[in-house]
C-alpha positions in Angstrom: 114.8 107.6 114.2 111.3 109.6 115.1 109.4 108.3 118.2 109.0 104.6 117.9 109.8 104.4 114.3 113.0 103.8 112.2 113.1 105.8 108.5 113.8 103.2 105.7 114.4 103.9 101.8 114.9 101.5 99.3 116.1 103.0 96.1 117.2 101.4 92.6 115.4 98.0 93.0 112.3 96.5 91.5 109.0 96.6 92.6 108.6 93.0 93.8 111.8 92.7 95.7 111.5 96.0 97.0 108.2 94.8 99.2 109.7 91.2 99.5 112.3 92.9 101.5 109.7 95.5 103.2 108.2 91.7 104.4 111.4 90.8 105.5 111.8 93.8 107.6 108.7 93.7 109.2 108.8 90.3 110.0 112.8 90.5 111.5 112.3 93.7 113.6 110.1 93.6 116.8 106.3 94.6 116.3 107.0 97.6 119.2 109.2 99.2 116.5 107.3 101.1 113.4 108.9 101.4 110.0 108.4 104.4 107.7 109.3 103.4 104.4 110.6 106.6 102.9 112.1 108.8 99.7 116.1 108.7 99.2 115.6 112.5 100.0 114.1 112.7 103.1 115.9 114.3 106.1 115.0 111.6 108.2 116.2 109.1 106.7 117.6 106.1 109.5 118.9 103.7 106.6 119.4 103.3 102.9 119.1 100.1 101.0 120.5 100.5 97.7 121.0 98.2 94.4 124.5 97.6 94.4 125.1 99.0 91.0 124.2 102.5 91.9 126.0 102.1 95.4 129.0 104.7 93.7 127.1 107.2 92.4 128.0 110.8 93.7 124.4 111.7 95.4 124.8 108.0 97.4 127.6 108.4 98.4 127.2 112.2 99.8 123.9 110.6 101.6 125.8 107.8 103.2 128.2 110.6 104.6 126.6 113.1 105.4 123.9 111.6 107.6 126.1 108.9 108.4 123.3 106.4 108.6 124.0 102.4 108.1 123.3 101.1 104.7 122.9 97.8 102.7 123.4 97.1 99.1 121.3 94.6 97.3 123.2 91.9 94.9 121.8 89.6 92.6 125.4 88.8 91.0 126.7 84.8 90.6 129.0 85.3 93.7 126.0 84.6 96.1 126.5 84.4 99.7 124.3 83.8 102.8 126.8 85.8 104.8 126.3 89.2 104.7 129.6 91.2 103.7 130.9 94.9 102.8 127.6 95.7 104.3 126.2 93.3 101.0 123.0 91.4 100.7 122.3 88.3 98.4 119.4 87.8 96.7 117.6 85.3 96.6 117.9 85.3 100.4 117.7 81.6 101.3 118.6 81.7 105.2 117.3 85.1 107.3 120.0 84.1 109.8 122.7 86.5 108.4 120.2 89.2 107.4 118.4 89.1 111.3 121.9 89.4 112.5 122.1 92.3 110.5 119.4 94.3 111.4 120.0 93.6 115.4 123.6 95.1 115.1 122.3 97.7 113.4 119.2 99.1 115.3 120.1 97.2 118.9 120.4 100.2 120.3 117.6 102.2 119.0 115.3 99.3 119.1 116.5 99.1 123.1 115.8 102.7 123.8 112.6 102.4 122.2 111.3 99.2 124.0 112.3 101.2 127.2 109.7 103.1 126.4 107.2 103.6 129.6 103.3 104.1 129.4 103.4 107.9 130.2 105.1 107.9 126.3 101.5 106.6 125.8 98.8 108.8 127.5 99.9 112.0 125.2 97.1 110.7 122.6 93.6 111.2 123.1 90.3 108.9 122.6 89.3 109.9 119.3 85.8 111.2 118.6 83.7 110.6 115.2 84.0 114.1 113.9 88.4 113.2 113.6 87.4 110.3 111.4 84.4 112.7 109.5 87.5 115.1 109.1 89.4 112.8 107.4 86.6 111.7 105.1 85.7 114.9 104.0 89.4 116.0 102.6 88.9 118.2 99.5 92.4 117.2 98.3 91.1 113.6 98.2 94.2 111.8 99.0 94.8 111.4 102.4 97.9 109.4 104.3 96.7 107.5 107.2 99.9 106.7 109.8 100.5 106.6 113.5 103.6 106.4 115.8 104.7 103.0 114.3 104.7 104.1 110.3 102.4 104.3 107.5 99.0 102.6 107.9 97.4 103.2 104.3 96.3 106.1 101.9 93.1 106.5 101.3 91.2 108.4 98.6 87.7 109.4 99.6 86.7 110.9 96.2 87.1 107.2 94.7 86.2 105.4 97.9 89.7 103.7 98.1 92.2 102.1 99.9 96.2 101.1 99.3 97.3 99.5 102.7 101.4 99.7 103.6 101.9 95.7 103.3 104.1 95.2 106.0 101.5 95.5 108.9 100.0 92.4 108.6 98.0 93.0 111.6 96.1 95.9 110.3 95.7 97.7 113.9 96.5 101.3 115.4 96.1 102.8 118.6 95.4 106.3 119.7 98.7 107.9 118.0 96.5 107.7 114.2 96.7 110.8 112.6 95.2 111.9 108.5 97.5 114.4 106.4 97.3 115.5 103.0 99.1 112.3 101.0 101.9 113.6 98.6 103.2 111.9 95.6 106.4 110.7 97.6 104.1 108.4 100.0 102.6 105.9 97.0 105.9 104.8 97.9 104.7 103.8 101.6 102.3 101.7 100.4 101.6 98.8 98.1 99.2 99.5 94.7 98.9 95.9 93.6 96.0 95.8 95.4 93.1 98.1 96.1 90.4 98.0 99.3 87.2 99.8 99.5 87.6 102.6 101.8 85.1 102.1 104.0 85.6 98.6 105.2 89.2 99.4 105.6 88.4 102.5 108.5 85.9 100.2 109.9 88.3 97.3 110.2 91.0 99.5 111.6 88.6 100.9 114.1 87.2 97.6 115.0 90.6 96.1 115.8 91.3 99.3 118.2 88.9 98.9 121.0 90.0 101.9 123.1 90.9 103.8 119.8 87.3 106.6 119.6 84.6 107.3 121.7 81.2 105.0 122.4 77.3 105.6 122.1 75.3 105.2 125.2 73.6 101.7 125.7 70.2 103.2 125.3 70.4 104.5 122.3 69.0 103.6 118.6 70.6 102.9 115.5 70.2 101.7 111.7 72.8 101.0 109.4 73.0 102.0 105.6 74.8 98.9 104.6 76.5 95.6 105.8 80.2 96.2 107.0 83.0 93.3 105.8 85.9 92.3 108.0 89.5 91.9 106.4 89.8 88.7 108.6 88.0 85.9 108.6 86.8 86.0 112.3 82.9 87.3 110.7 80.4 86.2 113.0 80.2 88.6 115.6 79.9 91.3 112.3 77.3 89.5 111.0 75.2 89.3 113.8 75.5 92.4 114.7 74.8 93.9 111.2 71.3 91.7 111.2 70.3 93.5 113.9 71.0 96.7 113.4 70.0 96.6 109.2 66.5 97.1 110.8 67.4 99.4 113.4 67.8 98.6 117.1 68.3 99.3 120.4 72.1 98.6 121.8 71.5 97.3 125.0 68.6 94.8 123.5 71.1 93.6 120.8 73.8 93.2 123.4 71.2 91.0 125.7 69.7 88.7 122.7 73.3 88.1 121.5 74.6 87.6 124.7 77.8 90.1 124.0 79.1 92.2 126.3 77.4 95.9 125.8 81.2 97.2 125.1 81.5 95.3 122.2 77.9 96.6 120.4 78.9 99.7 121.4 82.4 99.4 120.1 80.4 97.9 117.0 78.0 101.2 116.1 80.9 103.3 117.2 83.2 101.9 114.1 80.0 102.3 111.9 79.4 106.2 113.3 83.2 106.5 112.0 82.5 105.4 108.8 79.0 107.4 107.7 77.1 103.9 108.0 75.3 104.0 110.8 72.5 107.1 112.2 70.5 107.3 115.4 66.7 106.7 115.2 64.0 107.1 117.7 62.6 104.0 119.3 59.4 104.0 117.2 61.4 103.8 114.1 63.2 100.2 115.2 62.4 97.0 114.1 64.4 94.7 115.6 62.4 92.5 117.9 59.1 94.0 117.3 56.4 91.5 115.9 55.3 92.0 112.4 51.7 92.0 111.6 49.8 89.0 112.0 45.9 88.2 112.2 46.6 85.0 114.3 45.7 86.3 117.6 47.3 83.3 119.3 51.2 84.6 118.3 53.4 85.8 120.7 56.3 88.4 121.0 58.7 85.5 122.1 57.8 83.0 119.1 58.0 85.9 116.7 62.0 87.0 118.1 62.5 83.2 118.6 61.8 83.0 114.6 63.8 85.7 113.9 66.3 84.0 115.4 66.2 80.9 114.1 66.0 83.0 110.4 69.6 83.8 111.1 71.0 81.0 112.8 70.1 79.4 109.2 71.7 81.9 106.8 74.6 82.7 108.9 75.3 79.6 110.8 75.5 81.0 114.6 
């Protein structure tokens, strides 16, 4: 096992109950400890799951004893059991009882060493700054594997504007360990094709959900976005306020103090957008947000006109 990470392959197995038992995984082991779901091959491999019918072969069996890693083979016979024996798993898997007792026997003491684990194993990774991100974007080879010290986080092909996300982190988060590397062939398998996400709003919800992941913009600067950014989640608001602001360009400290958010957050806000290409720095001239549009009634007033503005919003997006 690498860092805070245990090496999983599942070989000989469908694709739906090989990511049913991915879920499973994910869901039994503690969120401190990563999973890397890799190939049969690889030389760090920490465990095999294997269909029972090609348990015997040769190359299995010279796996098994050479690395002398713990192993679990995957029945779908008539002689079903809950209990797990000869190192045997039943499918379907009614009761996770057997299966959670399993995995803590196996990895109790990795998964102990690795919750030991003090801050100081922490501070080796930096703040990130936008030209990492632009790096990563800007990958001739086009496929790119996104992980960090917990496992695969997604590929990502910036030719296409795509995204494949692993599916066992269902809280799609990182921290400052994420690292970009050239994505072979052998890593589809980390990941789940069923589905497809644009690019973009993948790297801007990853960044979003990171607060101390990259670097901020100072409160008095200017920005304007290209285009509206979409949360994953459902928790929107926030996004879309923000995005009506800056659509017309603004100022972050005036958006922070008409939304009543904390000036972190904006910044945290255009810093996620910088990431992703969707946001550029304007001069103060070129912002509208705010600023009264033209009018012949000499009576109107800055305050009616943002107080309109406002109330605009509150209508179309219900805050």
């Amino acid at each position: 096992m690498k860092d805070a990470c245990i090496n999983i392959a599942i070989s000989g197995l469908g694709l739906t109950t090989t990511e049913e038992l991915k879920i499973q995984f994910r869901q039994l082991l503690p969120k401190q400890i990563g999973i890397n779901w890799i190939n049969i091959a690889d030389q760090n491999l920490d465990c095999l799951i294997i269909n029972e019918i090609f348990f015997e072969n040769n190359n299995i069996q010279k796996i098994i004893a050479l690395k002398e890693i713990p192993y679990l083979k995957i029945s779908k016979g008539i002689n079903h059991s809950e209990n797990i024996e000869d190192n045997t798993l039943y499918l379907p898997m009614t009761e996770k009882d057997a299966f959670q007792k399993w995995i803590n026997q196996t990895f109790i003491r990795k998964i102990e060493s690795q919750l030991s684990l003090n801050q100081e194993d922490y501070v080796q990774y930096n703040v990130k700054d936008l030209s990492f991100f632009t790096h990563a974007l800007k990958q001739e080879h086009g496929k790119v594997l996104v992980s960090d010290q917990f496992g695969t986080l997604a590929i990502i092909d910036n030719r296409a504007h795509l995204a494949w996300l692993e599916p066992t982190r269902q809280e799609f988060q990182t921290d400052r360990s994420i690292k970009f590397e050239l994505a072979t062939t052998s890593d589809f398998m980390k990941v789940s094709r069923k589905k497809t996400f644009n690019l973009e709003n993948c790297l801007f919800n990853l960044i979003w959900n990171a607060p101390q992941l990259i670097s901020t913009p100072t409160s008095s600067e200017y920005y304007r976005l290209h285009f509206w950014p979409q949360l994953l989640s459902t928790e929107r608001k926030s996004i879309l306020q923000l995005s009506a602001c800056f659509i017309q360009g603004a100022e972050i400290a005036q958006v922070a103090a008409k939304l009543e958010l904390p000036i972190e957050t904006v910044q945290h806000f255009i810093a996620a957008n910088l990431a992703i290409q969707n946001a550029e720095l304007i001069s103060a001239k070129d912002s509208r947000f705010g600023q009264k549009p033209p009018t012949t009634d000499p009576e109107a007033s800055d305050h009616s006109i943002v107080k309109s503005f406002f109330g605009k919003l509150k209508r179309r997006f219900g805050f």
